[in-house]
One Martini backbone bead per residue (centre of mass of N, CA, C, O) as a GRO file, in nm:
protein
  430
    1UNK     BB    1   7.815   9.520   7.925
    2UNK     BB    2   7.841   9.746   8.152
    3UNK     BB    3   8.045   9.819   8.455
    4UNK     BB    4   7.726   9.927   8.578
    5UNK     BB    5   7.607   9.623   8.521
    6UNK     BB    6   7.839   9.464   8.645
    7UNK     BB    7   7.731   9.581   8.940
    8UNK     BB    8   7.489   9.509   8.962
    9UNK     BB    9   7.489   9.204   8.946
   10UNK     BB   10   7.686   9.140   9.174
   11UNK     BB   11   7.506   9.267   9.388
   12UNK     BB   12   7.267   9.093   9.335
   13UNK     BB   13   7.431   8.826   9.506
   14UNK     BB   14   7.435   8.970   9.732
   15UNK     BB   15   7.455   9.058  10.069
   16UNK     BB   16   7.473   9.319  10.263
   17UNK     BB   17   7.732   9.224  10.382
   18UNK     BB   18   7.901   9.177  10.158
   19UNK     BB   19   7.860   9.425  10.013
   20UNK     BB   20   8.014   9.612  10.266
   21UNK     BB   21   8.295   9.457  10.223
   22UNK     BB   22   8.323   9.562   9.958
   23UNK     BB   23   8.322   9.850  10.007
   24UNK     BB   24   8.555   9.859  10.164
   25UNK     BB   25   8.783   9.734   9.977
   26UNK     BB   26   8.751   9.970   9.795
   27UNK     BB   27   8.798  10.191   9.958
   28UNK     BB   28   9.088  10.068  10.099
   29UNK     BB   29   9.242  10.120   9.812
   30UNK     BB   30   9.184  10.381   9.749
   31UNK     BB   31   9.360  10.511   9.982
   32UNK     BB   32   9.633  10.360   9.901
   33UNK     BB   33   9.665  10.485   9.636
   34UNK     BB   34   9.643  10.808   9.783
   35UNK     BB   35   9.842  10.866   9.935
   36UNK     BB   36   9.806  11.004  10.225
   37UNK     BB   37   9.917  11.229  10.453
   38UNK     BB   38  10.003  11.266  10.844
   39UNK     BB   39  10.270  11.130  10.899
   40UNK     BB   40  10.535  11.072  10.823
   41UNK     BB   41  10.488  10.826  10.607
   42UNK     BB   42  10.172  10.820  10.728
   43UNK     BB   43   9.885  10.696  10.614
   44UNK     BB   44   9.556  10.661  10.620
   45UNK     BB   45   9.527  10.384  10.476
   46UNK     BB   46   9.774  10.265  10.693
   47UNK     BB   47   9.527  10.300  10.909
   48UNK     BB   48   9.300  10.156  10.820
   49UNK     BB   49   9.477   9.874  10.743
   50UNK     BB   50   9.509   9.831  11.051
   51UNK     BB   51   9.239   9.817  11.169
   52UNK     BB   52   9.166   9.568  10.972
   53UNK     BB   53   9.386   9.340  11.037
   54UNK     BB   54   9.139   9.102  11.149
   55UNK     BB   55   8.989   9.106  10.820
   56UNK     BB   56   9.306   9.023  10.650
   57UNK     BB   57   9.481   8.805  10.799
   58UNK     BB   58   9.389   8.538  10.632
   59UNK     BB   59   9.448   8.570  10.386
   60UNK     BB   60   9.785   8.517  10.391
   61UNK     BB   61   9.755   8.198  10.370
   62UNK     BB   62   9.589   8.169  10.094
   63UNK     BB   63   9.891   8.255   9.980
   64UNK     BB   64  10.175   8.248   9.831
   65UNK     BB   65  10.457   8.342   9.982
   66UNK     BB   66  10.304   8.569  10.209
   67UNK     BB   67  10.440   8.489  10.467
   68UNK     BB   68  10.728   8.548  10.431
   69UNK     BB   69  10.711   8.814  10.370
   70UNK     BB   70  10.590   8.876  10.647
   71UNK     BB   71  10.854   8.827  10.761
   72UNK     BB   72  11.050   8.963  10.658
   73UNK     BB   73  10.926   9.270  10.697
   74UNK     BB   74  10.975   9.221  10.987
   75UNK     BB   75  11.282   9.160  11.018
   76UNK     BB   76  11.350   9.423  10.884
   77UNK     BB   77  11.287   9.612  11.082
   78UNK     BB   78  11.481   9.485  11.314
   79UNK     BB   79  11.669   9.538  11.212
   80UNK     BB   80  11.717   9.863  11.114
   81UNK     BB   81  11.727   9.940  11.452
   82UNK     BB   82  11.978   9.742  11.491
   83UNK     BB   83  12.155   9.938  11.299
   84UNK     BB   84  12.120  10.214  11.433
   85UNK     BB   85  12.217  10.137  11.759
   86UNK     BB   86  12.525  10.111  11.592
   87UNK     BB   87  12.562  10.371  11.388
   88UNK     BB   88  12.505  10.612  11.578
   89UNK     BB   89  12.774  10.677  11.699
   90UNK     BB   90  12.896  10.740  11.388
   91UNK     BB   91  12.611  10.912  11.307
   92UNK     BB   92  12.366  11.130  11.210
   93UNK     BB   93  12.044  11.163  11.275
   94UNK     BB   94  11.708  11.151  11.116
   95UNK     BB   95  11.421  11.143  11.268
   96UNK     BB   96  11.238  11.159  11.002
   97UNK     BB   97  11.329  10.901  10.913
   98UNK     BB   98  11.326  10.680  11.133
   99UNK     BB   99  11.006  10.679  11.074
  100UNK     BB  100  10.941  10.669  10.714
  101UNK     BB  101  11.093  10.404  10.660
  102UNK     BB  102  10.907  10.222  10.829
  103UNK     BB  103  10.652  10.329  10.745
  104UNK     BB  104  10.681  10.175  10.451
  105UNK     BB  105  10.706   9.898  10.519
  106UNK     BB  106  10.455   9.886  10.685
  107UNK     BB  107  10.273   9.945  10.438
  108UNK     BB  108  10.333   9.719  10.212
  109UNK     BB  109  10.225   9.495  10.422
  110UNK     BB  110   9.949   9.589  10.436
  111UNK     BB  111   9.837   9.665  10.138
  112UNK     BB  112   9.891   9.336  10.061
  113UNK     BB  113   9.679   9.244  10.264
  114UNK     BB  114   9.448   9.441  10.123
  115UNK     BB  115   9.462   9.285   9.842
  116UNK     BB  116   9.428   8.985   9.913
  117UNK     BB  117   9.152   9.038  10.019
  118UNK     BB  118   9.019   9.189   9.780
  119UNK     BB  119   9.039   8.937   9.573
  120UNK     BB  120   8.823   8.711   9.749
  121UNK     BB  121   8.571   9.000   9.675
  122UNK     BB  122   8.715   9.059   9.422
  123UNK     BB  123   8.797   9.109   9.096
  124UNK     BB  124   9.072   9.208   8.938
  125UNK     BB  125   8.970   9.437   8.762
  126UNK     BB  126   8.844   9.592   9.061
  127UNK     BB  127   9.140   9.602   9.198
  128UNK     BB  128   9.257   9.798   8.987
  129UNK     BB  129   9.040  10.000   9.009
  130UNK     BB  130   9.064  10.133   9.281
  131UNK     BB  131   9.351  10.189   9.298
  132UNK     BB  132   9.380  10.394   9.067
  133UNK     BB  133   9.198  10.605   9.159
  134UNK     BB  134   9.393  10.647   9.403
  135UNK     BB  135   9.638  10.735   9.207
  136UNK     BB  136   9.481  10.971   9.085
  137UNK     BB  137   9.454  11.153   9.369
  138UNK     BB  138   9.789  11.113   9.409
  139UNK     BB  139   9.830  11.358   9.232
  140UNK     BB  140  10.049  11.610   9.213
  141UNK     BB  141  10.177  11.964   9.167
  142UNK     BB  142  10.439  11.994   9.098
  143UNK     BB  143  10.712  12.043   8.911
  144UNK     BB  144  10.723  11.797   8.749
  145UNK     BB  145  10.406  11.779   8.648
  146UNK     BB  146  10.433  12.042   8.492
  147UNK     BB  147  10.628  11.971   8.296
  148UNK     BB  148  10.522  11.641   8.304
  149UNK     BB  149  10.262  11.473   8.376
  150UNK     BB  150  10.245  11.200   8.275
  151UNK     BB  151  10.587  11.098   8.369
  152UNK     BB  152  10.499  11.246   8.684
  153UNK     BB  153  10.143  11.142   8.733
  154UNK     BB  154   9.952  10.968   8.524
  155UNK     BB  155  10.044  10.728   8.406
  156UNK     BB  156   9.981  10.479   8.588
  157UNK     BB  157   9.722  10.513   8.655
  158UNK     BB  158   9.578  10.515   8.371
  159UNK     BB  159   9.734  10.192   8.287
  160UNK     BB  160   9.553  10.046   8.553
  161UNK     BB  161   9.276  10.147   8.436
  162UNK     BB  162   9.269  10.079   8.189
  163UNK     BB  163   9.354   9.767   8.191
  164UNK     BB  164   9.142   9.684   8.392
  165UNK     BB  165   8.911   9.747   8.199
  166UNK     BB  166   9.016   9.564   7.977
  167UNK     BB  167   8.989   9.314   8.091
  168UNK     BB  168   8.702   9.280   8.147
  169UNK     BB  169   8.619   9.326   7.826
  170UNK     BB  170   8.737   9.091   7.756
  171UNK     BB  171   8.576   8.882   7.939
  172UNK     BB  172   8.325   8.904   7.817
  173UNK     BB  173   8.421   8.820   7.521
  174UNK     BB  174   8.498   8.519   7.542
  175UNK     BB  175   8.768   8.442   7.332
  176UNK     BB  176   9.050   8.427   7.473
  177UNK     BB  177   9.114   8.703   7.413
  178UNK     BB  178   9.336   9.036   7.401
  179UNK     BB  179   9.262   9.280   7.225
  180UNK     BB  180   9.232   9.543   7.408
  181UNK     BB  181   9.465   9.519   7.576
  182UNK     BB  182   9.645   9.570   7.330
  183UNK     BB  183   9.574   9.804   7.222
  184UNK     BB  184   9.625   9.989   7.513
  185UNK     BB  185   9.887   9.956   7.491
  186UNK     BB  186   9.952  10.081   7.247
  187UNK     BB  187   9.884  10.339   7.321
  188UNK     BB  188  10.037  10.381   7.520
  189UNK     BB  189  10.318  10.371   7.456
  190UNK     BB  190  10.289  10.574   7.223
  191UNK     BB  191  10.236  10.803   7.471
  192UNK     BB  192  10.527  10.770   7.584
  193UNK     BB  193  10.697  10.812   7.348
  194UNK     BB  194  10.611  11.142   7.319
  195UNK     BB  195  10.646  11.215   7.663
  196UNK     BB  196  10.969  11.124   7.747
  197UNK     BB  197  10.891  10.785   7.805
  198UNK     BB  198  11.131  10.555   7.834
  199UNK     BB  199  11.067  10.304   8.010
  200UNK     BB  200  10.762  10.297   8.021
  201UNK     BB  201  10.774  10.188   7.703
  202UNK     BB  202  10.954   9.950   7.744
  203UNK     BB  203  10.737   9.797   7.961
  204UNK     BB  204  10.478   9.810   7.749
  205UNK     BB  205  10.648   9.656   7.494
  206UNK     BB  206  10.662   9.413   7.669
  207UNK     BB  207  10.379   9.359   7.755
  208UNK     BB  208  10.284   9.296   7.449
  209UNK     BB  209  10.473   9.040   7.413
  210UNK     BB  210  10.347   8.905   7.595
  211UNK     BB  211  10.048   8.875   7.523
  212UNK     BB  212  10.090   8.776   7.245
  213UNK     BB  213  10.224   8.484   7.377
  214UNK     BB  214   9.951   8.414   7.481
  215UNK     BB  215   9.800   8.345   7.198
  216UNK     BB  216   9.953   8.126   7.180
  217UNK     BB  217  10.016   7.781   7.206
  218UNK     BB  218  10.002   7.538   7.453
  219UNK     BB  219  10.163   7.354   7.605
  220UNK     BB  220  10.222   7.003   7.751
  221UNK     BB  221  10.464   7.057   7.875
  222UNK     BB  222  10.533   7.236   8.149
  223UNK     BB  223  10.850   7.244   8.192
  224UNK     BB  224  10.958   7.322   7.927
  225UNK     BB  225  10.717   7.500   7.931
  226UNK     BB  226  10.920   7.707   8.108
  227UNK     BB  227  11.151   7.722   8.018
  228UNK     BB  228  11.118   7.873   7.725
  229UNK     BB  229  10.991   8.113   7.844
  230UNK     BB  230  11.288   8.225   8.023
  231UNK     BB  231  11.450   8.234   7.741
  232UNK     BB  232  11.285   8.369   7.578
  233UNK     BB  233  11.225   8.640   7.784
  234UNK     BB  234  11.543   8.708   7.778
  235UNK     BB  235  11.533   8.772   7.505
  236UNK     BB  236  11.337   8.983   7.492
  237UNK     BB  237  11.467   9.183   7.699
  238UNK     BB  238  11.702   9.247   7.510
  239UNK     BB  239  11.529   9.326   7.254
  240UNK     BB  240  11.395   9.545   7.410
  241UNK     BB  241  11.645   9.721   7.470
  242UNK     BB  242  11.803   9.781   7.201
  243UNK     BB  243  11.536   9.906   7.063
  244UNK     BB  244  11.526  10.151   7.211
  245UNK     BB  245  11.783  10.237   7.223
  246UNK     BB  246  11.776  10.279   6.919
  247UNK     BB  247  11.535  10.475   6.929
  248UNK     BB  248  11.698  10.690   7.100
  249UNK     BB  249  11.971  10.751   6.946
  250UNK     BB  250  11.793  10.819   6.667
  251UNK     BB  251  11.542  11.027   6.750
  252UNK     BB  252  11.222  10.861   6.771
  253UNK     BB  253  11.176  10.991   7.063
  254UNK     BB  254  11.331  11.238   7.044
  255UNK     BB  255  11.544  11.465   7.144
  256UNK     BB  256  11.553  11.470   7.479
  257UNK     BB  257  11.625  11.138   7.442
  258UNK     BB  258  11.885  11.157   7.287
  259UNK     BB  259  12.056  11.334   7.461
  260UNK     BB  260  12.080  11.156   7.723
  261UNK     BB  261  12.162  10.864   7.568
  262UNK     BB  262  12.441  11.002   7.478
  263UNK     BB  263  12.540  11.089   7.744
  264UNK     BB  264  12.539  10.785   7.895
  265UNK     BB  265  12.718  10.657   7.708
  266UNK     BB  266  12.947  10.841   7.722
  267UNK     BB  267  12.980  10.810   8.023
  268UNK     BB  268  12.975  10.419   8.039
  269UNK     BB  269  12.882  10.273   7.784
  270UNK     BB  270  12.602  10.271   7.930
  271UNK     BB  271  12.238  10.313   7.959
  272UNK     BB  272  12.208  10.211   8.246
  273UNK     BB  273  12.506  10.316   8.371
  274UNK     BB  274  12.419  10.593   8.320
  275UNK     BB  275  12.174  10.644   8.449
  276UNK     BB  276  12.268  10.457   8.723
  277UNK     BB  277  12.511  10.518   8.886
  278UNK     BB  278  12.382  10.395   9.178
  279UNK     BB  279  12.515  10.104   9.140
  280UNK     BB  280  12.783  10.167   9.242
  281UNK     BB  281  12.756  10.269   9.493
  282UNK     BB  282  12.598  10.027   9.601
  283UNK     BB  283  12.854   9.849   9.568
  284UNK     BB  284  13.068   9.991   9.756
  285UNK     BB  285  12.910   9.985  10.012
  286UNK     BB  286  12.855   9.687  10.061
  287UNK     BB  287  13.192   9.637  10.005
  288UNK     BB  288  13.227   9.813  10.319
  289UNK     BB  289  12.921   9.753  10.432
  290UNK     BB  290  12.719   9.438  10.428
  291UNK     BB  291  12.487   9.529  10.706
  292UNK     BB  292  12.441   9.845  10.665
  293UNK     BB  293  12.299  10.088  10.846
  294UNK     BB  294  11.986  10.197  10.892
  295UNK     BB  295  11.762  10.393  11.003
  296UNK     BB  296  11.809  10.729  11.008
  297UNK     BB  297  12.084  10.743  10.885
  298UNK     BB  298  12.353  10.985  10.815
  299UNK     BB  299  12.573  10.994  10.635
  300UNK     BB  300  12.950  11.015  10.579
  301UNK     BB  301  13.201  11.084  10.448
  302UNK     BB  302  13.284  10.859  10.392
  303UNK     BB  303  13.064  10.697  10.261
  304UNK     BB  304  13.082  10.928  10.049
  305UNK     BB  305  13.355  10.817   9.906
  306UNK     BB  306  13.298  10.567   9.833
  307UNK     BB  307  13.019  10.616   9.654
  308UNK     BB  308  13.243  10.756   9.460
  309UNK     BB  309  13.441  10.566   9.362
  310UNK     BB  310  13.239  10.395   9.215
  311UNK     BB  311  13.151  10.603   9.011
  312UNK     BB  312  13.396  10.644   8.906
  313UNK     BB  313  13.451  10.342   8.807
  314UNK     BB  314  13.244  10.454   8.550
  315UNK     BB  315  13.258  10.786   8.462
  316UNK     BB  316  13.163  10.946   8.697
  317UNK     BB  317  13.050  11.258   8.840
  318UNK     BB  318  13.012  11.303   9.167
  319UNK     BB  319  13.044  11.634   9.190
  320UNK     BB  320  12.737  11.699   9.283
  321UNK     BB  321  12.487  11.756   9.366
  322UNK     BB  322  12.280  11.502   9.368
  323UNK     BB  323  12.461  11.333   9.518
  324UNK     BB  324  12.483  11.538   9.808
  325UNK     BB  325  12.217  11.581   9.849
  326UNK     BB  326  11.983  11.351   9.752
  327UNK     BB  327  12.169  11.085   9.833
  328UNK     BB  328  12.359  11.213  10.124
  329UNK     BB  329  12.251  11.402  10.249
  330UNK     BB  330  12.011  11.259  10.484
  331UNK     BB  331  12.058  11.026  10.336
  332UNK     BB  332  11.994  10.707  10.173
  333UNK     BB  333  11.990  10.734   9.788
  334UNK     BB  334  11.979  10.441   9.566
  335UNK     BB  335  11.735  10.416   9.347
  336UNK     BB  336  11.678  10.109   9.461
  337UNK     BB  337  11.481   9.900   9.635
  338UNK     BB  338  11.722   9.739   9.702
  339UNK     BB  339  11.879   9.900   9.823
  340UNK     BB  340  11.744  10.082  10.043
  341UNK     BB  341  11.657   9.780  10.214
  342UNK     BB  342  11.984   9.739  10.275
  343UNK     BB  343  12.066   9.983  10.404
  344UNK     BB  344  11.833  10.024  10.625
  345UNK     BB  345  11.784   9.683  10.685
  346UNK     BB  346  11.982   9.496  10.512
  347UNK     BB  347  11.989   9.186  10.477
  348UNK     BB  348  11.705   9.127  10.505
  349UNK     BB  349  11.628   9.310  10.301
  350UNK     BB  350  11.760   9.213  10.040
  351UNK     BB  351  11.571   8.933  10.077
  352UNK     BB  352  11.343   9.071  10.007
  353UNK     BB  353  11.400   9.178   9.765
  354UNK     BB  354  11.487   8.850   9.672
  355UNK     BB  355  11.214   8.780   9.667
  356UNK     BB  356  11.030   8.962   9.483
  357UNK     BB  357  11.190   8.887   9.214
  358UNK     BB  358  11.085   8.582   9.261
  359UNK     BB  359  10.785   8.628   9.268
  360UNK     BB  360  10.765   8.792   8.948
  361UNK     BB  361  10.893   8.586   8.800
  362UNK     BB  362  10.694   8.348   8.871
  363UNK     BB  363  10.410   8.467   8.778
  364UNK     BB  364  10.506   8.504   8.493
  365UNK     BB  365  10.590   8.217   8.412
  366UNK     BB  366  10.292   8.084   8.465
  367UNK     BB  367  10.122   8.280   8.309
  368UNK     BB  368  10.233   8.231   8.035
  369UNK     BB  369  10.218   7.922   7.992
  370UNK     BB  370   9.892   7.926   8.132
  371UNK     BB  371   9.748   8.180   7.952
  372UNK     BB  372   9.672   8.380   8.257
  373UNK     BB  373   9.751   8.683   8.196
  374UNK     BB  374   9.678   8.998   8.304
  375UNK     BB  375   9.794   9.307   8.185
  376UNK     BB  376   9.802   9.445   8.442
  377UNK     BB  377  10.000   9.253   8.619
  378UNK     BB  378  10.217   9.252   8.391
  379UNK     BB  379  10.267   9.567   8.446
  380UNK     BB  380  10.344   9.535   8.712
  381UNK     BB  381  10.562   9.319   8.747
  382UNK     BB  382  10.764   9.463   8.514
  383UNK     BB  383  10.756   9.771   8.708
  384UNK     BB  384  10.884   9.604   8.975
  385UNK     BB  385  11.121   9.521   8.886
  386UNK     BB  386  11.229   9.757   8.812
  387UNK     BB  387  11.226   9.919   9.049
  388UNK     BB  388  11.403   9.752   9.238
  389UNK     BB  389  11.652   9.850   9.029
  390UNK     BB  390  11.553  10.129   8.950
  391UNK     BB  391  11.383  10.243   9.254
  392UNK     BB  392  11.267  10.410   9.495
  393UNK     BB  393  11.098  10.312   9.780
  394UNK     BB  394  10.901  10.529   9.768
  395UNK     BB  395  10.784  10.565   9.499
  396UNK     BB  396  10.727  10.213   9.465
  397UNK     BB  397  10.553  10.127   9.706
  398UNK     BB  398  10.288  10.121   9.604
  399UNK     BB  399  10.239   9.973   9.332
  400UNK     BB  400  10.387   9.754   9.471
  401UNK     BB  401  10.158   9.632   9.627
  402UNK     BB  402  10.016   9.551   9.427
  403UNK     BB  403  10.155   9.358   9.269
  404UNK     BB  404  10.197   9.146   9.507
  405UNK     BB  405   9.891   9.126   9.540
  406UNK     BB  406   9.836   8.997   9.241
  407UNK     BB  407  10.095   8.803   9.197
  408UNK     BB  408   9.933   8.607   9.400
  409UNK     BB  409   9.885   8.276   9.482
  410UNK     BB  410   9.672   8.048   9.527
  411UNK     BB  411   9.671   7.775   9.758
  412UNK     BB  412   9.366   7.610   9.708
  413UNK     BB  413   9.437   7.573   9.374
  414UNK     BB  414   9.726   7.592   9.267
  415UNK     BB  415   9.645   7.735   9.015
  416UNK     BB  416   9.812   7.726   8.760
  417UNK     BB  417   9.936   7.434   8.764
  418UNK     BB  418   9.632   7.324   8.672
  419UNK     BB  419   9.495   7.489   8.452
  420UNK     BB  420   9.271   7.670   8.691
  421UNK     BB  421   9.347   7.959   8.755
  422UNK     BB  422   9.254   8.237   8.905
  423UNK     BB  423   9.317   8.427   8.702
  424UNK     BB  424   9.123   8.266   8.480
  425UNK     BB  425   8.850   8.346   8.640
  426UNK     BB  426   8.844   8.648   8.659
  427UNK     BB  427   8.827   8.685   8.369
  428UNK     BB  428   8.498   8.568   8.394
  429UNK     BB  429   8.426   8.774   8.563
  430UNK     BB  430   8.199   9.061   8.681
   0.00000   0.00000   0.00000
């Protein structure tokens, strides 16, 4: 049965205003992927979905720990605020950044809300094909996009699409193996691997490894397989962290990707801190200043010191455009999701960030015990890790919004939990 064969199926079990409650929930979907923007990061989709809020916002109760991101959210918004009224005093701010930062908050708030309600209405990997379709509609012609199209623009759209068709494909075949998306994967990573797409690859090969460690059989202690799959899943991301690495400074990925890998183990002894020099500023901030900054402040020059100093203490050169300019120019831009929300919004930002870190983690631990785990899932999942830690909050927060709100357990299934979780009934339907 194909796509639009079970599409029809679909819709033909259902009343006219169901029909039409899917087709918001999907058009909805998709606006939220395609972040056109309207006015300083306030996108079209955003304004659906706040106007939608009185028809999804009782999904929210639905799933675990979805109230909690929701206060969290709230709060951070409100401290963000508070910091400002504060720091404004002795530091420039940016009016446009003012706007952009809450209402990027206030986005994934909201997103999150409409795939949680999407999900009540459609299977996940129509939820994740809506979203992707989104997300391929707003891929920009940028300077970057022209030089690699892949790896800054098509990459994710390309893979939610991908894995979430793939998804279907296996549930149909009903064998309870996962071959299509192990396949799609496999496909991937190799075409990101040739793409000069080092995380990516890193990322897929990952997910690669949860999918086929769901074909093997499941234990019967459930908290045993909990701790196993912890200790084991650490082992893997070391294992594959050095094997990335050795096929990267070996030149089996390129040699663009050999130069650079070379460049940053030679600047500060690791490959994570080389690439990411960010983190060690973000360290000297926060122990400067462990309160954050608030929405719209503008660094002062002693900011500025601080951040290089972190940065000296790495070997790494601070005084270069990009530390200046990109990171400190108009705003504080540390490069990881944790950083970013701390800095704008505080310590509540912070905790969202180790709540968010902490959805992530255990879903992937429940998911893969109880081998219900869809491979779209897994790599968004995966990709929200790595965002959070090495990635910014404006770049992330789409993509975000999709994981946070698939990888939420239904509350009245308790899911996972029971080995009959909901995201198992979902690989059967149509």
């Amino acid at each position: 049965m194909t796509v639009l064969e079970s599409a029809k199926e679909m819709v033909s079990r259902r009343t006219p205003w169901q029909i039409a409650t899917m087709a918001l929930a999907f058009g909805t979907l998709v606006l939220l992927g395609w972040r056109q923007q309207v006015y300083h990061g306030i996108t079209i989709g955003y304004v659906v979905a706040l106007v939608l809020l009185p028809v999804w916002v009782s999904a929210v109760r639905r799933f675990k720990g979805q109230r909690v991101f929701l206060l969290l959210c709230l709060a951070s918004l409100v401290s963000g605020f508070v910091l400002y009224s504060f720091n404004k005093v002795n530091h420039q701010v940016d009016g446009s950044k003012l706007i952009i930062n809450p209402a990027l908050l206030l986005g994934l708030l909201l997103s999150v809300g409409v795939v949680l309600w999407a999900r009540r209405l459609l299977p996940d990997w129509l939820t994740g094909l809506g979203y992707g379709l989104g997300l391929f509609l707003g891929v920009s012609d940028n300077a970057d996009v022209a030089v690699n199209a892949w790896k800054f623009g098509y990459s994710l759209p390309v893979i939610v699409i991908a894995l979430s068709l793939a998804g279907y494909v296996d549930a149909r075949l009903r064998s309870g193996r996962r071959i299509v998306s192990l396949v799609v994967l496999l496909a991937l990573a190799g075409y990101s691997a040739l793409h000069d797409s080092r995380s990516l690859f890193a990322m897929l090969a990952l997910v690669v490894v949860l999918v086929i460690w769901q074909m093997l059989p499941r234990g019967r202690s459930r908290r045993v397989a909990i701790a196993r799959t912890l200790l084991t899943a650490t082992a893997v991301v070391l294992v594959v962290y050095s094997v990335a690495s050795s096929l990267l400074v070996d030149g089996y990925l390129g040699a663009a990707a050999q130069q650079r890998s070379l460049a940053q183990i030679h600047a500060s002894g690791s490959l994570i801190l080389g690439g990411r020099p960010e983190m060690a500023a973000t360290a000297a901030l926060f122990v400067f200043q462990p309160l954050g900054f608030g929405v719209g402040i503008v660094p002062s020059l002693g900011d500025i010191a601080v951040a290089k100093s972190g940065m000296l203490a790495i070997h790494y050169g601070p005084n270069n455009g990009y530390v200046e300019k990109y990171m400190f120019g108009s705003q504080f831009e540390l490069h990881s999701t944790a950083g970013d929300l701390w800095v704008y919004f505080g310590l509540p930002g912070a905790v969202l960030a180790l709540f968010l870190l902490w959805l992530m983690v255990r879903w992937c631990l429940l998911a893969i015990v109880s081998r219900t785990g869809l491979a779209v899932t897994l790599f968004l999942a995966v990709d929200a890790l790595w965002n959070i830690l090495f990635s910014p909050f404006y770049s992330s927060v789409t993509i975000m919004a999709l994981a946070v709100g698939m990888a939420a357990l239904p509350v009245a299934a308790t899911s996972l939990r029971r080995g009959t979780p909901r995201q198992g009934k979902i690989l059967s339907s149509t």
